[in-house]
N, C-alpha and C positions, 0 to 999 in steps of 0.2 A: 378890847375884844381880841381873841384869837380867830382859829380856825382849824377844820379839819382837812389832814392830807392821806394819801395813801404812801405805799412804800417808795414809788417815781417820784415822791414830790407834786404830785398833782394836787390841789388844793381843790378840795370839794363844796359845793355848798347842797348837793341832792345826790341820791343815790338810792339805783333801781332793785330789787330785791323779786323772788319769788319765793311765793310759799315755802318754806322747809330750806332754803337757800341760805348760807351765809356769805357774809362780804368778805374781802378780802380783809387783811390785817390793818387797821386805820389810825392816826394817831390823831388824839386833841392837843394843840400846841397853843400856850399863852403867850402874847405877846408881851412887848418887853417891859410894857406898866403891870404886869404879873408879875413880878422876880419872887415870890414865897411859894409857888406851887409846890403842892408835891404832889398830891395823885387825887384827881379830879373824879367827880361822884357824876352820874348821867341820869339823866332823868326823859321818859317816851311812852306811850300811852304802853302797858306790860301786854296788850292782846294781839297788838299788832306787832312787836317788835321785840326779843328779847336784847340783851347789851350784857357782856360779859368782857370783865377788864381781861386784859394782856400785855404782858411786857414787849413794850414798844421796841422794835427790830435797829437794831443798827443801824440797817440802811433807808432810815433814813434821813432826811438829808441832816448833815453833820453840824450845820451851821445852829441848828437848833439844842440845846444844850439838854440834857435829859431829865432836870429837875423845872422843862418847863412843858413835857409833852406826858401823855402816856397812850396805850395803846389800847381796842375795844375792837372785838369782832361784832355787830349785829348782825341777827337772824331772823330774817320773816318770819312770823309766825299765821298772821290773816288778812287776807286782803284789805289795803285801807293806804291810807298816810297819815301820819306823826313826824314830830320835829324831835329829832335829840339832842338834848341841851348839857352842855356840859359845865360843870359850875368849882371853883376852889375850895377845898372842904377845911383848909388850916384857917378859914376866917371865918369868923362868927356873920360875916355879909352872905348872903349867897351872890356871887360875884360871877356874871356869866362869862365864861369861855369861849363858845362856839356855839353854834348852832347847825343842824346839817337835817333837811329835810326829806325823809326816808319814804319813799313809793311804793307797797307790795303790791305786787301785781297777781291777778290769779293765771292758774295756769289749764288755758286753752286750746286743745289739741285732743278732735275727734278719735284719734288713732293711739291715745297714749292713756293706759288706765292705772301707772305708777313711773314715780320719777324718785329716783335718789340724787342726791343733790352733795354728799360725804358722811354726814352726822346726823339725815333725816332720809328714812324713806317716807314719801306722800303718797299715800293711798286716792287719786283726785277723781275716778271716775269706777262705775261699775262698783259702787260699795254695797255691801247687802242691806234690808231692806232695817235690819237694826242697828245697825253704825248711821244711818242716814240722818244727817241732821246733828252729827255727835260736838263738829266741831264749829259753835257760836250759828249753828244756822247752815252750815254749809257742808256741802259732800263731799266732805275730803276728811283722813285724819292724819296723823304725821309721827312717825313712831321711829325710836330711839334705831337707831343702824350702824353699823362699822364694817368696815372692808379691809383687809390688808394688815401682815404683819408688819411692814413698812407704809403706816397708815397717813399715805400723804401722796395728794392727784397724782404727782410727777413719777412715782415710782408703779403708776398702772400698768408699764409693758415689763416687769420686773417677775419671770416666774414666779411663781410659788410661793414671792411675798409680796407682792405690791395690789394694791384693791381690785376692783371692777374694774376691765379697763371701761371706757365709755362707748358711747354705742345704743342700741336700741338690740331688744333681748324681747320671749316671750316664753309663755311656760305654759302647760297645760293645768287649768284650771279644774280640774277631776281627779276622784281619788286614784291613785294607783291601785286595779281592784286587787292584786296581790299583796297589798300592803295598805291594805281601808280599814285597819287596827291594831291596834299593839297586839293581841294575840295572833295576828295573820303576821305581824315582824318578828315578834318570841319563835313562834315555828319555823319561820326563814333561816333560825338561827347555823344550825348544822350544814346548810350553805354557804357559809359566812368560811372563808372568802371564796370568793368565784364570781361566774357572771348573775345567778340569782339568789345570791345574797342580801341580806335585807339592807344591807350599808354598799358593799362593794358594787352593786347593780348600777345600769344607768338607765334607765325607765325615766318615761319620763309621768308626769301626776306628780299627783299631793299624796306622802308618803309619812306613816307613822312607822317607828325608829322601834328598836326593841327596848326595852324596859327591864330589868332586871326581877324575877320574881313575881310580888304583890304589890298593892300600891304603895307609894312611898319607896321603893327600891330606886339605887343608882342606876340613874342611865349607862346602857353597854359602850356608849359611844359619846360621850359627854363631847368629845369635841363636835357632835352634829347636833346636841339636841336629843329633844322628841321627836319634832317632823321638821321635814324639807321640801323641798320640790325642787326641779331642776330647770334651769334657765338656758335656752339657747339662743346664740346671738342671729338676728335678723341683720344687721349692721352693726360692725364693731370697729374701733380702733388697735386693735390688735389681733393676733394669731393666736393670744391664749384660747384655752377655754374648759370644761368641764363643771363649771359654775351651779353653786343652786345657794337657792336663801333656802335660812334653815334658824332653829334657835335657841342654839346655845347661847352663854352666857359667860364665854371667857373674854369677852372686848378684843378680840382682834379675832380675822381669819388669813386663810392664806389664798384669798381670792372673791370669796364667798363673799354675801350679804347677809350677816348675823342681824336680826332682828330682834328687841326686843318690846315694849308694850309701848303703847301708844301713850301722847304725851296728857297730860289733865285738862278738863275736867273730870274724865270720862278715862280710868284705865281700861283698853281691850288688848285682846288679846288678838295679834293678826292670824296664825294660820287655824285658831276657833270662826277666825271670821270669812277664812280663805273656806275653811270648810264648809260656813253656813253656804257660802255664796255656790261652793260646786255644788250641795244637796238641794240648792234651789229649784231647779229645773229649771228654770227662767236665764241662766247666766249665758253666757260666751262659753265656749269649749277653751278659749287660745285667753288671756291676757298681758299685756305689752308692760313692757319694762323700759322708759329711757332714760340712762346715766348721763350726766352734763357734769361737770365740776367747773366752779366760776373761776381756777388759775391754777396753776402749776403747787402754787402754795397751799391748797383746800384743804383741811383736816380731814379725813375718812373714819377717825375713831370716834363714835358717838357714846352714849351714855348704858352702856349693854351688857359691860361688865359685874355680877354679881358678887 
């Protein structure tokens, strides 16, 4: 039997997890009645837990030689526990590795109706009344996100390229009425730039982007997307700021929370659903944003790139 450690050397046997969270970078190490390893296959219930190999970090510890370890990030996917098991894939035995017992926790917090976490934003509270239930039963759903042209936690006080810093953020949930359609952003256009242009503005709402033309025409502004909305920090870890989620589709921003669709069963679309949710009547005016990233090392570039 092996075991599994982090990049310290801490040797793990469980590990806490939230929804749309991922772990730090973790290695599976065979012990020394393993000497044929080469890269170990993981096996965890797929609802609860996603597991994606990674090339195992230098540091860690040295004594370990690299043809007996290799590296896995896991990521919450739904509340629950599962064990993830690691096994030798050059033997025709399945020959266990490790074992490490994974906890996803749900995420709790009257005051918070979205959490980004680097690679997932969570939608956990206040979803409209047709997302509800999307994800295995529950109100929450978890959709592809990236931050940062330097897309990695440490570099969030980094102008202009490092992610979100962290913090807690809120945005108004209603449309911008000067911008409640891609015709009401086409005509904005001849403002474009100044203070009520349909890009260079800072309004705050749920804002449709100009559009080029008829449908099917290029976006005027591909780096924004079609819509946005603008996020201001309530509490933040830095003095940036100017922020909005929005959704293009190049995998990085340069601060921004690029959103793209939500993950399966069920692809939705988030600001179709931001919109369902401001035409409700029934919604909040404000909804809350909290960024957390679980270490310095977090990935912030999620799956968003087209």
């Amino acid at each position: 039997m092996g075991y599994f450690t982090n990049a310290k050397g801490t040797t793990l046997t469980s590990l806490a997890l939230s929804i749309g969270e991922d772990s730090d970078l973790l290695a599976s190490v065979a012990s020394n009645d393993d000497p044929d390893l080469l890269v170990p296959f993981t096996i965890a219930d797929p609802g609860i837990v996603t597991i994606e190999q990674q090339p195992s970090s230098p540091s860690f510890p040295s004594s370990v030689s690299s043809n007996r370890k290799a590296g896995l990030v896991i990521t919450g996917m739904k509340p629950g526990q599962t064990t993830v098991t690691t096994f030798i894939v050059n033997r025709l035995s399945e020959s266990t590795i490790a074992r490490l017992q994974v906890n996803v926790t749900d995420l709790v917090d009257s005051n918070i109706d979205l959490y980004y976490f680097g690679r997932y934003l969570v939608w956990r509270r206040s979803l409209p009344s047709s997302a509800a239930g999307s994800a295995a039963g529950s109100n929450y759903l978890l959709f592809d996100a990236s931050s940062g042209l330097f897309a990695i936690a440490s570099a969030q006080n980094q102008p202009d390229n490092g992610p979100l810093p962290e913090g807690t953020y809120r945005f108004k949930a209603e449309l911008d009425p000067l911008q409640n359609s891609v015709d009401k952003a086409n005509a904005a256009m001849p403002n474009e730039p100044g203070p009520n242009g349909p890009i260079s503005n800072t309004r705050q709402g749920i804002q449709y982007l100009p559009i080029g033309g008829n449908p099917g025409s290029p976006l005027v502004a591909p780096q924004w997307g079609s819509m946005r909305v603008r996020i201001e920090p309530t509490s933040a870890s830095s003095q940036r700021g100017g922020f909005y989620l929005h959704n293009s589709a190049k995998g990085y921003t340069h601060g921004c929370v690029e959103i793209g669709s939500s993950l399966e069963p069920r692809r939705r679309d988030f600001f179709s659903l931001l919109v369902e949710y401001a035409t409700s009547r029934i919604g909040k005016p404000f909804l809350t944003l909290k960024v957390k990233y679980r270490s310095p090392d977090t990935s912030t570039r999620g799956n968003t790139k087209i």
